[in-house]
Jmol script that loads the backbone (N, CA, C; Angstrom):
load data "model"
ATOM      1  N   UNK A   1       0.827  -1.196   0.000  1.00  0.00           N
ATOM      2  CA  UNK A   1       0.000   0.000   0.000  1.00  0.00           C
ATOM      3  C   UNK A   1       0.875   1.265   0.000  1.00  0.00           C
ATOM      4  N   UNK A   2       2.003   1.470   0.645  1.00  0.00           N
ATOM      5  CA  UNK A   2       2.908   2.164   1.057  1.00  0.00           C
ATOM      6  C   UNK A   2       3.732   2.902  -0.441  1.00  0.00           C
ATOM      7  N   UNK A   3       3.808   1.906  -1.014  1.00  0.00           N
ATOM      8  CA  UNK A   3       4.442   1.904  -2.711  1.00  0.00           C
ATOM      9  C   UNK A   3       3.285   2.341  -3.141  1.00  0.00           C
ATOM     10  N   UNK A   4       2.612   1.481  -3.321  1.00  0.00           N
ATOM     11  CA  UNK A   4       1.124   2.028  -4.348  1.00  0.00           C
ATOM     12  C   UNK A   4       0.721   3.839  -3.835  1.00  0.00           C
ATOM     13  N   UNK A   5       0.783   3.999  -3.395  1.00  0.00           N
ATOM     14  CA  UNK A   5       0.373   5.286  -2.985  1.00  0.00           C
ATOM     15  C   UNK A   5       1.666   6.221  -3.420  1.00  0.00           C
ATOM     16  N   UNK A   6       2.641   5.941  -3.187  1.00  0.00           N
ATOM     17  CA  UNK A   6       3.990   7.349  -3.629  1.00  0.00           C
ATOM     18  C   UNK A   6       3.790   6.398  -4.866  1.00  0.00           C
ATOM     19  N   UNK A   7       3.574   5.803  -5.637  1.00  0.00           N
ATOM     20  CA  UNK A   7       3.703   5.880  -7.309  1.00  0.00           C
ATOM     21  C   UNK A   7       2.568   6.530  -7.826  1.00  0.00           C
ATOM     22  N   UNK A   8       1.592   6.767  -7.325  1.00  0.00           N
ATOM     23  CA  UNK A   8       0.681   7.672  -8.061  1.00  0.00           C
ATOM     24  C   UNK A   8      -0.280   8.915  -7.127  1.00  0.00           C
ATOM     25  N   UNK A   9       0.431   9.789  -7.935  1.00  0.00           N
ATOM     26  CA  UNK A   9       0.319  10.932  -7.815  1.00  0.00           C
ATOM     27  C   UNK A   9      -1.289  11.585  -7.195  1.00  0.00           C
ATOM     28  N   UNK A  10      -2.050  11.244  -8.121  1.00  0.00           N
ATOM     29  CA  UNK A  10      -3.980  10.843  -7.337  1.00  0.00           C
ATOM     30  C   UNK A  10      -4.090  10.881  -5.911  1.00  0.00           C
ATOM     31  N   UNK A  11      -3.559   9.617  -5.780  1.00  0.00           N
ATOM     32  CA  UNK A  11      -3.682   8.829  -4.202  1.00  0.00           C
ATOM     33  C   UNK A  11      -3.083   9.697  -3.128  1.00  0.00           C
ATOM     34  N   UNK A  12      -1.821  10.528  -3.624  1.00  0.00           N
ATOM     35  CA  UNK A  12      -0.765  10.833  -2.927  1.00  0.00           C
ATOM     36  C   UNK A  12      -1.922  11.837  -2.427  1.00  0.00           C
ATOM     37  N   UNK A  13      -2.185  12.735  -3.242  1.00  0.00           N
ATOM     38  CA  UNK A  13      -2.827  14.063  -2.778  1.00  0.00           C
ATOM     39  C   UNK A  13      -4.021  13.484  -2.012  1.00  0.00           C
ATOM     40  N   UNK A  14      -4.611  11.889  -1.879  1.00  0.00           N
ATOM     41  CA  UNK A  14      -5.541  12.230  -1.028  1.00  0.00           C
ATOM     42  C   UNK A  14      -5.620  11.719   0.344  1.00  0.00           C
ATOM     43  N   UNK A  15      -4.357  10.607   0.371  1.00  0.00           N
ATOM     44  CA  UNK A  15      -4.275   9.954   1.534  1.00  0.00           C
ATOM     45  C   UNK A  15      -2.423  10.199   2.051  1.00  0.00           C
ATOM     46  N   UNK A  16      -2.297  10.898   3.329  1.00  0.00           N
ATOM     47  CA  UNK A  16      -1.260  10.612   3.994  1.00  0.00           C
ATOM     48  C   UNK A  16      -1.269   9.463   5.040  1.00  0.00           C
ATOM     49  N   UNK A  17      -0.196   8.680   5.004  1.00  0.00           N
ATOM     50  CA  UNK A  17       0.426   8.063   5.656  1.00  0.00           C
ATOM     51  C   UNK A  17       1.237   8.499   7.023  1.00  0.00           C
ATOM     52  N   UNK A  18       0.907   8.186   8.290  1.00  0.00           N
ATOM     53  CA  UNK A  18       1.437   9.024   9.370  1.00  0.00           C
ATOM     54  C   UNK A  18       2.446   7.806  10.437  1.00  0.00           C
ATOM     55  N   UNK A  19       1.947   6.940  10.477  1.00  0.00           N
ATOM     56  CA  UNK A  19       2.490   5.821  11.094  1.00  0.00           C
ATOM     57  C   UNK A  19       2.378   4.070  10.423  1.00  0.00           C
ATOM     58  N   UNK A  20       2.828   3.326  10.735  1.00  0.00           N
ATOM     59  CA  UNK A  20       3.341   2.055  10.061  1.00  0.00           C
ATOM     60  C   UNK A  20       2.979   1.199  11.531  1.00  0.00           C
ATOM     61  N   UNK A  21       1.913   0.226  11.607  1.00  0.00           N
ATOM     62  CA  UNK A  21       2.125  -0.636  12.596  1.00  0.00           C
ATOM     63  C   UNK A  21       3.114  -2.375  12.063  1.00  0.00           C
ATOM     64  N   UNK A  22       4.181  -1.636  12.154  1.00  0.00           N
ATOM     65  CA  UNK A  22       5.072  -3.006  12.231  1.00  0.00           C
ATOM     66  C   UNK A  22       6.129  -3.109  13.202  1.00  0.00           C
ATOM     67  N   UNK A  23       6.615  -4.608  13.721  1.00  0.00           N
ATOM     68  CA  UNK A  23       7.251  -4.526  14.269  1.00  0.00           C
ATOM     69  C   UNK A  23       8.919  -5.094  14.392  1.00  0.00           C
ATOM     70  N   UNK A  24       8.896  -5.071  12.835  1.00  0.00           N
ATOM     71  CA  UNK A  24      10.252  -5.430  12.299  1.00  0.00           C
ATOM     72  C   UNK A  24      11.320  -4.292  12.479  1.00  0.00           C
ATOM     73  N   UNK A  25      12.218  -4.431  12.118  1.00  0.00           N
ATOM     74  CA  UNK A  25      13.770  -3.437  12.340  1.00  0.00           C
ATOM     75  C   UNK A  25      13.342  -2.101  10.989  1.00  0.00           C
ATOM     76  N   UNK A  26      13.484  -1.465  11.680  1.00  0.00           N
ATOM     77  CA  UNK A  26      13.177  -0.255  10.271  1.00  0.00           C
ATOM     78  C   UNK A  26      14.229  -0.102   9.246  1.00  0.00           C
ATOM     79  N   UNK A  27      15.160  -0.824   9.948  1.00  0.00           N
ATOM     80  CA  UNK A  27      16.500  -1.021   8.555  1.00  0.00           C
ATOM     81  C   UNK A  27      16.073  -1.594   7.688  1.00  0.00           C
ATOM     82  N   UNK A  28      15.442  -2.963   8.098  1.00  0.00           N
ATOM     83  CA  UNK A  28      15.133  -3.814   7.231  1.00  0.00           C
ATOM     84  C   UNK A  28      13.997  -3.344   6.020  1.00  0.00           C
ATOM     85  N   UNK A  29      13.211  -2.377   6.772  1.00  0.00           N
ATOM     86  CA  UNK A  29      11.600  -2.366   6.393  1.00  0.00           C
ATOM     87  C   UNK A  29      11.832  -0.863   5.201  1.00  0.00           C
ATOM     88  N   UNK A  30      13.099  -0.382   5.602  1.00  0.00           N
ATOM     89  CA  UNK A  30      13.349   1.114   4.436  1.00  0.00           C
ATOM     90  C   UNK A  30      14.172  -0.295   3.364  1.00  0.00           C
ATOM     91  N   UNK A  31      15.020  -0.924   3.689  1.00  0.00           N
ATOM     92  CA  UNK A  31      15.531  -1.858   2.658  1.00  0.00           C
ATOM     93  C   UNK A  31      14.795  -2.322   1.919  1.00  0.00           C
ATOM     94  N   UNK A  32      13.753  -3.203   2.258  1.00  0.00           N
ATOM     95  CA  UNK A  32      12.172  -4.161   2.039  1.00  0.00           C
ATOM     96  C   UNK A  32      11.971  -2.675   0.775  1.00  0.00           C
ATOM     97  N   UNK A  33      11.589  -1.911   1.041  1.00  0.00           N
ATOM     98  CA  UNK A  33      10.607  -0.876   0.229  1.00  0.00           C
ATOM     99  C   UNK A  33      11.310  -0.931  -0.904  1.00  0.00           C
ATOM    100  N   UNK A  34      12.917  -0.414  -0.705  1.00  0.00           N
ATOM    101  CA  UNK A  34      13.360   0.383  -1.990  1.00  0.00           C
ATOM    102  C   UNK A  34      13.764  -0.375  -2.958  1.00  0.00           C
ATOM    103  N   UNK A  35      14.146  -1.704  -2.177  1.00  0.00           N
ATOM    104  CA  UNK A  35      15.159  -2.875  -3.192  1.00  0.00           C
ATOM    105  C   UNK A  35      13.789  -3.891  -2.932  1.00  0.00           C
ATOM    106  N   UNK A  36      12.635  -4.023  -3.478  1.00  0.00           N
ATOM    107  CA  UNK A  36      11.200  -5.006  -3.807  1.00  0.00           C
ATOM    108  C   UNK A  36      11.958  -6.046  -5.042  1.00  0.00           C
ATOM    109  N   UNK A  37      12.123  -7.235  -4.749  1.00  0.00           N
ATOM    110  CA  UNK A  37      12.715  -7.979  -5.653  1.00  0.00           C
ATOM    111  C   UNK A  37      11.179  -8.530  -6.799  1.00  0.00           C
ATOM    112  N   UNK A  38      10.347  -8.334  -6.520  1.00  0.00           N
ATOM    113  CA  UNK A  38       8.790  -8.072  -7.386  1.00  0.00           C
ATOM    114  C   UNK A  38       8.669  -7.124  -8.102  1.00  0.00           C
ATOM    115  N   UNK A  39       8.392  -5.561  -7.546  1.00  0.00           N
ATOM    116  CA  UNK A  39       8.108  -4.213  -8.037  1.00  0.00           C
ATOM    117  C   UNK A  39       9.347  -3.794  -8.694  1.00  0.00           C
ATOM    118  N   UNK A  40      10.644  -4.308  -7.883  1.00  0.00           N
ATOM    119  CA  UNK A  40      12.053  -3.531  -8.554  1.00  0.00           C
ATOM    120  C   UNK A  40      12.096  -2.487  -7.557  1.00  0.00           C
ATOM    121  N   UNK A  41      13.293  -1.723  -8.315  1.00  0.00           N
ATOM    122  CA  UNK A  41      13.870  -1.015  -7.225  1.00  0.00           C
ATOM    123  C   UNK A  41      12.840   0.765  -6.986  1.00  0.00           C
ATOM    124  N   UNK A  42      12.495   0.570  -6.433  1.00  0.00           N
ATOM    125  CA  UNK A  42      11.519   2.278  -5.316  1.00  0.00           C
ATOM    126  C   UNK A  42      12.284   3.402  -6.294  1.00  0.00           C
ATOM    127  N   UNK A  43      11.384   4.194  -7.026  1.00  0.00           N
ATOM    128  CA  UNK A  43      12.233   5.568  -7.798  1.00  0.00           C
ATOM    129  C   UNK A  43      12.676   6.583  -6.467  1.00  0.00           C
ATOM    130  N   UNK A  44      11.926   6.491  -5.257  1.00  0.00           N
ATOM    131  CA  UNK A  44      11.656   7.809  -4.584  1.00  0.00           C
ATOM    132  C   UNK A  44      12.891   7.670  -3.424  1.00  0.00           C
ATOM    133  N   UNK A  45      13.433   8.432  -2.789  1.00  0.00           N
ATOM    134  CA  UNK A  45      14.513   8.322  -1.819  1.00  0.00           C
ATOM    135  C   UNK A  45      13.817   7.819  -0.571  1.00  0.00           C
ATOM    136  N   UNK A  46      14.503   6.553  -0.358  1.00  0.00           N
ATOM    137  CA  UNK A  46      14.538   6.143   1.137  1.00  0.00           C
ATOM    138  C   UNK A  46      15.167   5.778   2.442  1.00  0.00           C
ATOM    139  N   UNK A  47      15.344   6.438   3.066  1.00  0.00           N
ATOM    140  CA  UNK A  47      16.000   7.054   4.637  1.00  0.00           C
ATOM    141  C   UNK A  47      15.255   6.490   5.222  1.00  0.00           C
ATOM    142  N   UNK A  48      16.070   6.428   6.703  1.00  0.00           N
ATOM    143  CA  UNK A  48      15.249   6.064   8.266  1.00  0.00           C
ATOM    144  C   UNK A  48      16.277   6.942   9.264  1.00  0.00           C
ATOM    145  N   UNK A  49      15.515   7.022  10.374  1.00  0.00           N
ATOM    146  CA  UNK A  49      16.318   7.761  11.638  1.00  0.00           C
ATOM    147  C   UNK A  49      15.682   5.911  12.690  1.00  0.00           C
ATOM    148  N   UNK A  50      16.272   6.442  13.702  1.00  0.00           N
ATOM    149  CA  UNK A  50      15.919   5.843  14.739  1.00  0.00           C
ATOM    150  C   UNK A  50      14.597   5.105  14.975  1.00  0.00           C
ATOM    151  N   UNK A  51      13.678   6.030  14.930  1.00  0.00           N
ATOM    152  CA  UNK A  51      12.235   5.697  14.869  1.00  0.00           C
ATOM    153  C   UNK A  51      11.401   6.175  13.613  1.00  0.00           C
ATOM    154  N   UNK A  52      11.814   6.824  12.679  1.00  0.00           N
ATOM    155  CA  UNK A  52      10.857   7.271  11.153  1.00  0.00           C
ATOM    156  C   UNK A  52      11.482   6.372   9.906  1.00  0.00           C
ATOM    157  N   UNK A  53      10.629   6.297   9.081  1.00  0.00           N
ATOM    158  CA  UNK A  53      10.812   6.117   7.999  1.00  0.00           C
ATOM    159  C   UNK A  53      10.773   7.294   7.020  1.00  0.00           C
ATOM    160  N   UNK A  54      11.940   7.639   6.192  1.00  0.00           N
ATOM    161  CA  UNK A  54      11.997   8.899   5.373  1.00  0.00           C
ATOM    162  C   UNK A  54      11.508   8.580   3.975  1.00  0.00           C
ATOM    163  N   UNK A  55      10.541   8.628   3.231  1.00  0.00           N
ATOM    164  CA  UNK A  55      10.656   8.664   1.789  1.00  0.00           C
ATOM    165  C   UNK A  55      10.116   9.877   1.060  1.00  0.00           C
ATOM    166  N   UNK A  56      10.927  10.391   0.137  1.00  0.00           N
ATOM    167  CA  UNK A  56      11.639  11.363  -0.186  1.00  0.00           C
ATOM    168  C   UNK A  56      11.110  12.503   0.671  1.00  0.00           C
ATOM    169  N   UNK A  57       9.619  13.619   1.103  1.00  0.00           N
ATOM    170  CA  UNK A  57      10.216  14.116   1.778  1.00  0.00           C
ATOM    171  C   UNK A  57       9.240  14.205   3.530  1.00  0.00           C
ATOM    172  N   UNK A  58       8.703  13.283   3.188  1.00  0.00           N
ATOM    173  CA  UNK A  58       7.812  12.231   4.740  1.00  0.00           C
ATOM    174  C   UNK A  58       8.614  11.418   5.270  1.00  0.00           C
ATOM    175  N   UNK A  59       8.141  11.800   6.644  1.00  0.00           N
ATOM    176  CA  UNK A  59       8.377  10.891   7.489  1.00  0.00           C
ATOM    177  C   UNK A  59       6.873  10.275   8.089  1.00  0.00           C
ATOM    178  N   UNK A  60       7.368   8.723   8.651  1.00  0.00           N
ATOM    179  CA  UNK A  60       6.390   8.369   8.719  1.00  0.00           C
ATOM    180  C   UNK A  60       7.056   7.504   9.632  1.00  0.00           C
ATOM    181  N   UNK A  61       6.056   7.372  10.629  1.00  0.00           N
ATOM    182  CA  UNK A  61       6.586   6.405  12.385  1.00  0.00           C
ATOM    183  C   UNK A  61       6.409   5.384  12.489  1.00  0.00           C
TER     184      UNK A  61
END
end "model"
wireframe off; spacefill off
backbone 0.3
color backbone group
């Protein structure tokens, strides 16, 4: 859902994303997004801090 939504532009403007209930390593879960061995590799920049997930210019908890 996370992908589907930053690839089209529509969606973007109508739904933000504010938090993520998972409870995996967020290393893993910004890795998981950008490198999708299905979808291919994420066009949009993806970062993490401590507790956010950065893609390109959201954060999201």
């Amino acid at each position: 859902m996370l992908r589907a939504l930053h690839e089209h532009v529509k969606l973007r403007a109508l739904i933000e994303i504010v938090a993520i209930n998972e409870l995996g390593n967020i290393e893993v879960e910004a890795n998981l997004l950008k490198y999708n061995s299905v979808h291919g590799r994420f066009s949009e920049a993806v970062t993490y801090s401590a507790d956010q997930l950065h893609i390109d210019r959201q954060s999201i908890r």
